[in-house]
C-alpha positions in Angstrom: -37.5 34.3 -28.0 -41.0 34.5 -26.8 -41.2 37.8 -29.2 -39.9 36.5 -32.2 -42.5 33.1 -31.8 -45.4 35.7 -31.7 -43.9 37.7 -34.7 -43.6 34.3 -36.8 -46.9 33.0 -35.4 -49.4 35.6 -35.3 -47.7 38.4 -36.8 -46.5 36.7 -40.0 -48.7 33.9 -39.7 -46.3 31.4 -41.1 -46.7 27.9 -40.5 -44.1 25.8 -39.7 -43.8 22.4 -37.6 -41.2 23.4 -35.3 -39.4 26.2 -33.6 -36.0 25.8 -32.9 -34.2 28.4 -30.0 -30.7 27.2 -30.5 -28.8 29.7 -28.3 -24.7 30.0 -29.3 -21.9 28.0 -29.4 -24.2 24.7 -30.6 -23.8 21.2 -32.3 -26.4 18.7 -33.2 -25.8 15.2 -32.2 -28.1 13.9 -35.7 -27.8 15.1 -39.2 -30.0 17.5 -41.2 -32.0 14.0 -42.4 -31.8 12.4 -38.9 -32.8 15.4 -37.1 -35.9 15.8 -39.3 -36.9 11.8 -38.8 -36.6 11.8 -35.5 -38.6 14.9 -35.0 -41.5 13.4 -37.2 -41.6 10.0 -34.9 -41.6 11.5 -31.9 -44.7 13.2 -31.8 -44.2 15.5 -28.8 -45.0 19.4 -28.4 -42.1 20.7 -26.3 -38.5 19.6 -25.3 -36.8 21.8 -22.8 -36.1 19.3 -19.5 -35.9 19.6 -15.7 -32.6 20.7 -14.0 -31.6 20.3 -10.3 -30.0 22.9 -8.7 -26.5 22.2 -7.4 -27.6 18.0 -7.2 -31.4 19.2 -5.6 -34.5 18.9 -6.8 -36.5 22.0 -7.0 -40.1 21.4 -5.5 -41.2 25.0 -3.8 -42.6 27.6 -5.3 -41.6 30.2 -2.6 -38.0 29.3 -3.2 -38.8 29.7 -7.2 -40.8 33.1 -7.7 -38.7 35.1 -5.6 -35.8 35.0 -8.3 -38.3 36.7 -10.1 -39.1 39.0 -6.9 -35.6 39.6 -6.5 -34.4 40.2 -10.4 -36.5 42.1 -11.6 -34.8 45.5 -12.7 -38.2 48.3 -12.4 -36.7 51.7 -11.7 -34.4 54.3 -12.4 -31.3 55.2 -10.1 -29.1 57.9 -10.9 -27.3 59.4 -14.3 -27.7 57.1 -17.2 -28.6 54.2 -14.8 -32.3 53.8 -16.0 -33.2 50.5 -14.5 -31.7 49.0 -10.5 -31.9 45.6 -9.7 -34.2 44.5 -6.8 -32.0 43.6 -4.5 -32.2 47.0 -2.5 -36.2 46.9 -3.4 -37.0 47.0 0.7 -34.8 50.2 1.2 -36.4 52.0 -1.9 -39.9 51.3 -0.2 -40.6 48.9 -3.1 -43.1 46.1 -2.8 -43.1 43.3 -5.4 -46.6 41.7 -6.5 -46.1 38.4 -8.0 -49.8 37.4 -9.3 -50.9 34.2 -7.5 -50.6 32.2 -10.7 -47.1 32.5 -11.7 -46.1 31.8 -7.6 -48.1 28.3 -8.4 -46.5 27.2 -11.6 -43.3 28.9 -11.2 -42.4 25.5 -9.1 -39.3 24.1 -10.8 -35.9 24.4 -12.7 -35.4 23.8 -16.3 -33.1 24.8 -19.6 -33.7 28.1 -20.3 -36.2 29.1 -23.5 -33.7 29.6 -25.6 -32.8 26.0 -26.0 -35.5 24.2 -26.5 -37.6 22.9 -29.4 -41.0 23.8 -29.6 -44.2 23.0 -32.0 -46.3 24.8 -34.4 -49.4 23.8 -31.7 -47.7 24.8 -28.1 -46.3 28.0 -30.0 -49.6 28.9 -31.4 -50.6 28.5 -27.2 -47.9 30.0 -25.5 -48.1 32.8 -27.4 -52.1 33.5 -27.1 -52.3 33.0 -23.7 -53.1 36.4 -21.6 -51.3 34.8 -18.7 -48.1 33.8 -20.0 -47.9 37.2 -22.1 -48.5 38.7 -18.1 -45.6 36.0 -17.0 -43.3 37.3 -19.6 -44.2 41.0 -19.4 -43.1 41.1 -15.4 -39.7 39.0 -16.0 -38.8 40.9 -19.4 -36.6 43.3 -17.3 -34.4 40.5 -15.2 -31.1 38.4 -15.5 -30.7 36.6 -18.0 -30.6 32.7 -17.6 -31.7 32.9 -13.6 -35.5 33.6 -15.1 -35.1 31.4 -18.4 -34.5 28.6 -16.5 -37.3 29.3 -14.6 -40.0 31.1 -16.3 -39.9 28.7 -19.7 -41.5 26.5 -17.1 -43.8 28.1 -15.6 -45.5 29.4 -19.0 -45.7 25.5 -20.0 -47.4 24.8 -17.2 -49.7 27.4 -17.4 -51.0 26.5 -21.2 -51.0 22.3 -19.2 -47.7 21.0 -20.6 -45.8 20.8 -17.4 -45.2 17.1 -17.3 -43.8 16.8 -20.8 -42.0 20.1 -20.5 -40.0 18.5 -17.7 -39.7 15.1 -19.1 -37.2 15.6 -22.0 -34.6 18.2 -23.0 -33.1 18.8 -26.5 -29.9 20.5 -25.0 -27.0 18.2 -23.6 -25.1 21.2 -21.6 -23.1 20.9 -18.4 -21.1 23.3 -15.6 -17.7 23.7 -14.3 -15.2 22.6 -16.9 -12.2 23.5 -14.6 -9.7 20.6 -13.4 -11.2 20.4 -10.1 -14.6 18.6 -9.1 -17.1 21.7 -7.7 -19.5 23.8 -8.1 -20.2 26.8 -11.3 -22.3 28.9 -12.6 -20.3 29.1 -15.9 -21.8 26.9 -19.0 -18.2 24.5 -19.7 -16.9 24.2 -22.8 -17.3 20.8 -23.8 -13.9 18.8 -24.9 -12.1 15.3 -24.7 -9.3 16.8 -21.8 -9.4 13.8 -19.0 -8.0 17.0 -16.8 -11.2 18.5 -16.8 -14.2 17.7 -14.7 -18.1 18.5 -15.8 -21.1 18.5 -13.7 -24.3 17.1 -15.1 -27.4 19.1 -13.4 -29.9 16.8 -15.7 -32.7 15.7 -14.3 -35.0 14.4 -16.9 -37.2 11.6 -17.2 -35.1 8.4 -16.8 -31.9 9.9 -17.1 -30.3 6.4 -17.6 -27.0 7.8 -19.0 -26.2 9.9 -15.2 -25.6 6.3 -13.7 -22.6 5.8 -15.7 -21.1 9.0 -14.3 -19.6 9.4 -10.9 -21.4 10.9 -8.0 -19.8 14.0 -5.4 -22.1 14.2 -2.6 -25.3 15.5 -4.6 -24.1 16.7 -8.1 -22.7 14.3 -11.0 -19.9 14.8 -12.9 -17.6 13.3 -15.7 -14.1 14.1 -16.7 -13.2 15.1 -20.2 -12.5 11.5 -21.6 -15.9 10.9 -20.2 -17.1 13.0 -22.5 -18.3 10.6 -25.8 -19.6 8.0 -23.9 -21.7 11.0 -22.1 -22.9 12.3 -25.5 -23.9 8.8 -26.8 -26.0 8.1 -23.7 -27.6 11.5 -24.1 -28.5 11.1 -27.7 -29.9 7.5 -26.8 -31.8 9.6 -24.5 -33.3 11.7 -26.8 -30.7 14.7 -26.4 -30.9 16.3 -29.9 -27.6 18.9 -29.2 -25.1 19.8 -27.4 -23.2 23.0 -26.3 -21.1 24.9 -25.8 -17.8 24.4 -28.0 -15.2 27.2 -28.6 -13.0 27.1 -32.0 -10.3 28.3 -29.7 -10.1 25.2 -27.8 -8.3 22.6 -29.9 -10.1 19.3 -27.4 -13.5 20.7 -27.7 -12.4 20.6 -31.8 -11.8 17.5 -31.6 -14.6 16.8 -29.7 -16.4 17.9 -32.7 -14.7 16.3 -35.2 -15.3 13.1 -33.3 -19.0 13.6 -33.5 -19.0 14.1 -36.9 -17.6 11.1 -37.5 -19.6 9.0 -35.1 -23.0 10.4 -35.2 -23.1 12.2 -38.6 -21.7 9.8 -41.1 -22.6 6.6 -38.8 
């Protein structure tokens, strides 16, 4: 994503208000004519929003930089193996050097970069900054979502949009969607199944719509007929879309369906 803003920007020089990085398996929560209003009135520069991590706030640095210390992929090992993660770094006499300034702005947890909504004006500085193109060029070879969530972040603070950065999100996304309340990695497929529990990692400014959900120790989650009351708080939050949905599942459909009726042809 970072690429293609610096082809548009500076390679084609096209101008444009804002960029969009939409990911897969997304639906917007306004229509075309909406979406465009409310871009217009909001005046901001960046949406990509602050995450917790399993319920917790991420405040240290240390904790932050090393998933960047540790997933970097920098060397070849073996036949057609042409880049090792850095988890055996130590025993390959490998020492990582993380410049000082990503270890101070790589401080929190967000969305990843590749759904977020951007401007014309932090584009044109995020992608002419030496140290964010430094930022980018040592996490280029690393997992995929365990440094987007982390380094998006860090390059807005850089270029002084931290705050903002952190304060809203255009991406309504949540974990889990299994039957029981717990911990995931995996990015749940949103539906309407009561059977299946979510767990909402949002922590954004306000986040007024969490309090309707039900707290487990430190995470928040929602079962599946949870889900459009969710979605209306989100929006009323200033969520612009949501993810993921799979045409497989017939509930998330109808999830869909449902918000096409309620937010698109209100």
């Amino acid at each position: 994503n970072y690429q293609i803003m610096n082809w548009l920007t500076n390679d084609l020089n096209l101008e444009y208000d804002y960029h969009l990085t939409m990911g897969g398996a997304v639906y917007p929560l306004y229509n075309a004519k909406d979406l465009a209003l409310h871009l217009q009135q909001t005046k901001r520069d960046i949406w990509l929003g602050e995450l917790t991590h399993t319920g917790k706030l991420l405040e240290d640095s240390n904790d932050q930089y090393k998933f960047l210390m540790r997933k970097r992929l920098i060397y070849t090992s073996g036949k057609q193996k042409y880049q090792q993660r850095t988890k055996r770094y130590l025993n390959n006499g490998f020492v990582p050097n993380i410049p000082e300034f990503i270890q101070t702005n790589m401080t929190k947890k967000t969305n990843s970069g590749n759904q977020g909504v951007f401007s014309y004006k932090f584009v044109k500085k995020l992608t002419n900054s030496p140290e964010v193109k430094e930022l980018f060029a040592t996490a280029k070879y690393g997992c995929c979502c365990c440094l987007e969530e982390r380094t998006w972040i860090a390059a807005a603070s850089i270029i002084g949009y931290k705050k903002q950065a952190l304060a809203k999100a255009s991406m309504f996304q949540v974990w889990g969607g299994e039957k029981n309340c717990q911990s995931s990695m995996n990015n749940a497929v949103l539906s309407v199944n009561e059977s299946i529990c979510f767990r909402n990692e949002d922590a954004t400014e306000g986040s007024a719509y969490l309090q309707e959900s039900h707290m487990n120790g430190d995470a928040v989650y929602f079962r599946g007929n949870e889900t459009m009351t969710a979605l209306r708080n989100a929006k009323h939050h200033g969520f612009m879309f949501a993810r993921k949905f799979s045409s497989e599942d017939p509930s998330s459909m109808k999830l869909l369906g449902l918000i096409e009726k309620e937010f698109h042809h209100k």
